[in-house]
N, C-alpha and C positions, 0 to 999 in steps of 0.2 A: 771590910774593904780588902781586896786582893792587895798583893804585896808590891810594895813601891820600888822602882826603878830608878835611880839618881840619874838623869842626863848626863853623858858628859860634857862639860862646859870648854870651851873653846878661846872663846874670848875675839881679841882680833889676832889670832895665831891664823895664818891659813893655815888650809889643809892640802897637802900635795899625795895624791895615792892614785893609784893604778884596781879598777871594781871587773871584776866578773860577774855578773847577774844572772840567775840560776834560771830556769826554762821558762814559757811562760804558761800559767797557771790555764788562761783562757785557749790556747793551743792545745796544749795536754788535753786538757777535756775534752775536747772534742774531736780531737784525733786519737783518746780511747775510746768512743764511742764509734766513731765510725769503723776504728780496727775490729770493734765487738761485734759489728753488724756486715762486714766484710767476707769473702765468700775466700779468702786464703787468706795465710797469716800475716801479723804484719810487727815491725821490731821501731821501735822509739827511742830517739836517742837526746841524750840528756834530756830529759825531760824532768819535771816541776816534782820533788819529793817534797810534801807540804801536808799540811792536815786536808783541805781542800781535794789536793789528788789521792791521796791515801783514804778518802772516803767515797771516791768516785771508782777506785780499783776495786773496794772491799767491797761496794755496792754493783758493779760485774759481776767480781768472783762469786757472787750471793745468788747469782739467778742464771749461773753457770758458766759463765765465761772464762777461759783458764787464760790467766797473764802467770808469766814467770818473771821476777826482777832478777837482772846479771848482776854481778858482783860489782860494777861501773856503775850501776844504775840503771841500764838502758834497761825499756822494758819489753818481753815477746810475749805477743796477744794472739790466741789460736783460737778463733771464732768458733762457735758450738752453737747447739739447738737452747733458745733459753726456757725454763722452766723454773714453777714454785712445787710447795710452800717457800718463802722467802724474807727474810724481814731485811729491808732496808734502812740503811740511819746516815739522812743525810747530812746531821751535824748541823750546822749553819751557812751551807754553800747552796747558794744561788745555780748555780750550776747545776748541781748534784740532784737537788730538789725538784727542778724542771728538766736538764734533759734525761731523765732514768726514768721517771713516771714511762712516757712512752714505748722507751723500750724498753720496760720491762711489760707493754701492754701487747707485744710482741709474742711472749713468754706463752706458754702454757700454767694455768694454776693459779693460786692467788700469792699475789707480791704486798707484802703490809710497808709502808711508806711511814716515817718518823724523823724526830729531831731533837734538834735544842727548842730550850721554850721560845724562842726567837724565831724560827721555824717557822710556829703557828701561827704567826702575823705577818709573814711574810707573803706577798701574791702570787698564787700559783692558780687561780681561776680559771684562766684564759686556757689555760693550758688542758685544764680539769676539763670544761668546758667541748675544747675541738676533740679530744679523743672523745668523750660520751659523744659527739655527732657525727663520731665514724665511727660509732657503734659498740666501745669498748664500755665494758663492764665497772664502773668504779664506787664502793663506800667512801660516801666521805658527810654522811649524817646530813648532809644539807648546808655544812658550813663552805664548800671550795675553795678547802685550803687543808694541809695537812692538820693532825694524821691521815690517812688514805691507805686504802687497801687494791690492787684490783687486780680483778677475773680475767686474765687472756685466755682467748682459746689458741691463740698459735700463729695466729695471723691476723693480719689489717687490709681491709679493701682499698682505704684509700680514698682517697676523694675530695671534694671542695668545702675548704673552710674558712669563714671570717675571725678576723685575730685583732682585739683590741691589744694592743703593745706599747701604752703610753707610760706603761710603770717600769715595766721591762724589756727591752729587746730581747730578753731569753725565749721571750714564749715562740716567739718564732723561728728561730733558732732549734727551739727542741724539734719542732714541727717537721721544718727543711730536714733534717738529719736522717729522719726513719722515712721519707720518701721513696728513696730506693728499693727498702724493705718492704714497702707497702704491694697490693695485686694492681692496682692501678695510678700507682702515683697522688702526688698531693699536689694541691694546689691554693695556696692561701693568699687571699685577701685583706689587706692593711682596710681597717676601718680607727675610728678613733683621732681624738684630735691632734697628737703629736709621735713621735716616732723616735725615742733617746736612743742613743750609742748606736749608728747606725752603724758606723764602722767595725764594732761587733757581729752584726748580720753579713757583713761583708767578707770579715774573715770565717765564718761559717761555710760562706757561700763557696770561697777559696778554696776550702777544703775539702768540702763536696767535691769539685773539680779534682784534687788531686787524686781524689779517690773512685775517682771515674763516675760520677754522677752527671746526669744529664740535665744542668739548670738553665731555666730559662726568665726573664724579668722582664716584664713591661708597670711602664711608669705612665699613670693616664695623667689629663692637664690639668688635674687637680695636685697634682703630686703624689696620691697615691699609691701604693706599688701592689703589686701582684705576682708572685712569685709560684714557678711549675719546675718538681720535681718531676722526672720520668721514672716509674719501673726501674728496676734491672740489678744485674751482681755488684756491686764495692768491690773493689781489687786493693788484697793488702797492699800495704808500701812502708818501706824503708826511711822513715823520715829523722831529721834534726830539729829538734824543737825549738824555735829561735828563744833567746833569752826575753825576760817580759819586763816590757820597757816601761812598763807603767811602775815596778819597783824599783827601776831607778831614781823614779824620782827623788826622793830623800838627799841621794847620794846627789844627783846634778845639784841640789839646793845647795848642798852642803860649799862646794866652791863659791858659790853664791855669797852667802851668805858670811863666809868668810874669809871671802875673798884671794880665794887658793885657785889649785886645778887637779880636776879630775877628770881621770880617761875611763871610759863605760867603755869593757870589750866587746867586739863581733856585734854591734849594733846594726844590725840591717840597712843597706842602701835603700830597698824597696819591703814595705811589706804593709801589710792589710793592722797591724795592731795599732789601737787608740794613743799608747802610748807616743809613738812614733812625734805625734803634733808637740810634745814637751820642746823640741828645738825648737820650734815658731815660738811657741809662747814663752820659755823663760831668754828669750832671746830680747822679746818685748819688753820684758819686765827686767833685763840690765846686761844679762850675760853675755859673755862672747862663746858662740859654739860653731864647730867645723869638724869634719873628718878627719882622722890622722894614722892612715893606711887604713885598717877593718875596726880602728877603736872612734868613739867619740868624744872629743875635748871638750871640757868645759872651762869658763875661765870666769872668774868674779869680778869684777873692775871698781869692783870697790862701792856700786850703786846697785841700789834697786828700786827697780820704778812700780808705781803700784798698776792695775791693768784693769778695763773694763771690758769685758769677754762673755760672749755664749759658751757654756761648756754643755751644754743639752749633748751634743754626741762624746762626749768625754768626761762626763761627770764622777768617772773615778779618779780624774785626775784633781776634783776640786779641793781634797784633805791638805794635798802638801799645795799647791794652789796659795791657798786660805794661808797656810802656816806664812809661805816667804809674802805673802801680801801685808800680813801683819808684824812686818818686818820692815816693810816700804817705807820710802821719802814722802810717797803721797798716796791720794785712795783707790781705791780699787771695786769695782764693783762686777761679781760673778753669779754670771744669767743664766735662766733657762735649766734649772736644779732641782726643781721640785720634787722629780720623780726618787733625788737623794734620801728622799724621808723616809722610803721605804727599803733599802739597803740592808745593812747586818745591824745599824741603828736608824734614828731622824738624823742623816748628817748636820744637816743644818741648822737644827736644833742646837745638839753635840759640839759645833766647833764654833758658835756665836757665845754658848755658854763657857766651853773652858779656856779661848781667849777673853773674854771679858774678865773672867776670873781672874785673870793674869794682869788686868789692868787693861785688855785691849778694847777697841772701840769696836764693834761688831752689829749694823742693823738687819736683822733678819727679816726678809719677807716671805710669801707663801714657795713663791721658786729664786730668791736671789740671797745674795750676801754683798751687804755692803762695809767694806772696810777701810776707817783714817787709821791714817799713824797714831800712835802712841806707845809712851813708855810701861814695857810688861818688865813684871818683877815675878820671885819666886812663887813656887806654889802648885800644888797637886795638879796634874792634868789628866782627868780622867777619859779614859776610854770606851767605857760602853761595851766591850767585846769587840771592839771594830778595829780590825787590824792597820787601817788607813789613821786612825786618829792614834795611835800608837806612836808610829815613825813621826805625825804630824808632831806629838811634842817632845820627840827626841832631836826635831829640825829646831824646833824652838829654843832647846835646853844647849843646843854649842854657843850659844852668845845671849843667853838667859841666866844667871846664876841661880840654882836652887829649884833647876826644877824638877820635880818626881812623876816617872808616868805609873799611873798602875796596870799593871797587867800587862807587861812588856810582852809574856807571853803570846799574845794573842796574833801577836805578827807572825807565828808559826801558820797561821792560815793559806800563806801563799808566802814567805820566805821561813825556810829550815834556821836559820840562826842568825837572825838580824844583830841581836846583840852584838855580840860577837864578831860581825861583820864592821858594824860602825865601828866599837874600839880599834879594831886592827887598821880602819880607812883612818885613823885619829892617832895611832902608832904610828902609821906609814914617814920613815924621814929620807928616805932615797928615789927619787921620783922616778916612778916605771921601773924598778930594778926590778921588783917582781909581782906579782898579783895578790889583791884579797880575791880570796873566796866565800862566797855566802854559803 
């Protein structure tokens, strides 16, 4: 067993702090991707220092792409011709795993593709899949899924592909990115029976746009969609990477749950990330939330109500979800999930078993989670490697006595020092005098 983590326990003490939340992970990547494939340079500010992005830089730097990190962090990206030999190691990021396959199928040479063992069960098909039908070169023994190897000669024509994306919205995502780069543009076709985290494809799409790409969407009356990249150069840019709102969550529960307040900085008025939907929902579920100049208040009123919800386009928000649900006065039931099985673990496998563990009531079905009240007592909360189920039982552990996460580590994936962060928002006794930082 990795080594245990004591929660810290809270009690009914609120918590009154002041959170700055560090870039976001799903912006980062894709905005070094398109800086990679960009036709001048381009400089990124705050952005995500994470295991996550530190595998999608190394995985650049590997097949040519020169990034320099400033001493602030920010990072400068000077786009280059890519080329192998190359071995990539995408770790266990979803990201990394799919959008780097095609551009590195851009590359000249062969690029060898690896991981964690987690990795190789992971879906990357789809993806495998549309580049072999626009003719790129790939080993991958017959299984369409990492390890992977592949053969670019330097270029992609481009062309028309069908894109099953019921497991993941990445695959299409990888797709749209390298359109630009392509001689004639892409154009992908949504087939398949459902469509998770759209608002992912959306902030993709966003970014394209900023980076001067030419997109265009039609939605047939089946619902469908059909998405056309056009030819042409990516123009660096200058960007701020907003902070990633989906790792607030822990921190919004935490007023929740204890019935304090907490202010999350420089929350975006408008933007494209999944997170963003956390005010609707834990608004539902008891909280008072509102703007208060560029930060976001949260306030805990002392209740929490349990909530019955599709998370199908937000399913990364289901971990801390699940935790404040099994926290609730009453049940809660979380829809439209199934495609979580396939994640960094089976979520919902993962968080039915180590709340139950705890004494919590948790029905599992093929895509839902059904959750009543009940009384959770101490007790190991295991992880899985999944950095979402991590923070889920350090939400658990401020008003749990006794409870140990293992592998607190693994929140390194997309936060640099969660630990760390939580004690100091649980230190905090002067409200807004000054900031945590993560």
């Amino acid at each position: 067993m990795s080594e245990l983590w004591s929660a810290p326990f809270r009690g009914n003490n609120p918590i009154f702090a002041a959170i700055t939340i560090p870039g976001s992970k799903s912006a980062t990547n894709r905005a070094l991707i398109l800086a990679a494939l960009a036709s001048s340079p381009s400089k990124l500010r705050r952005p995500l220092h994470s295991r996550d992005s530190a595998l999608m830089i190394a995985g650049l730097r590997a097949i040519g792409c020169q990034i320099i990190e400033e001493a602030n962090g920010d990072l400068e990206i000077t786009p280059t011709k890519f080329f192998g030999p190359a071995s990539v190691d995408v770790g266990n990021a979803g990201t990394v795993m799919r959008f780097l396959p095609p551009v590195a199928a851009l590359a000249s040479g062969l690029i060898h593709f690896d991981g964690d063992p987690r990795s190789h069960e992971r879906p990357v098909g789809p993806v495998i899949s549309a580049l072999e039908e626009l003719g790129v070169s790939i080993e991958h023994g017959g299984r369409y899924s990492l390890p992977l190897t592949i053969n670019g000669n330097g270029s992609i024509n481009g062309g028309e592909v069908e894109i099953d994306a019921s497991s993941s919205s990445q695959f299409i995502s990888a797709l749209l990115m390298i359109g630009p780069a392509t001689k004639n543009g892409i154009t992908i076709k949504q087939v398949g029976d459902s469509l998770p985290s759209l608002p992912h494809i959306e902030m993709t799409l966003d970014m394209l746009k900023t980076f001067g790409a030419n997109v265009t969407i039609e939605i047939a009356d089946n619902g469908k969609r059909e998405w056309k990249v056009a030819p042409g150069k990516l123009i660096g840019q200058d960007l701020i990477i907003e902070p990633d709102l989906s790792n607030a969550a822990p921190f919004m529960a935490a007023a929740m749950i204890t019935g304090g307040e907490v202010r999350i900085s420089d929350w975006p008025k408008q933007t494209s990330q999944p997170g963003d939907q956390l005010r609707k929902i834990l608004t539902q579920m008891g909280a008072e939330i509102e703007f208060v100049g560029t930060s976001l208040k949260v306030v805990g009123t002392g209740k929490i109500l349990g909530i019955d919800i599709d998370l199908h386009g937000v399913g990364e928000l289901t971990p801390s979800i699940a935790a404040i649900a099994a926290l609730a006065s009453s049940p809660s039931s979380l829809r439209g999930i199934g495609h979580l099985r396939l994640h960094e673990t089976d979520r919902l496998s993962a968080l039915a078993t180590e709340i139950n563990a705890l004494g919590g009531d948790v029905d599992e079905e093929e895509s839902a989670l059904h959750i009543s009240p009940a009384p959770l007592h101490s007790g190991v909360f295991h992880t899985y490697e999944d950095h979402r189920l991590a923070t889920a039982g350090a939400m658990l552990g401020l008003v749990v006595s006794g409870i140990q996460v293992e592998d607190i580590e693994t929140t390194r994936k997309t936060l640099p020092d969660f630990p760390g962060a939580w004690q100091e928002m649980l230190d905090s006794r002067t409200l807004f005098s000054s900031e945590s930082k993560i």
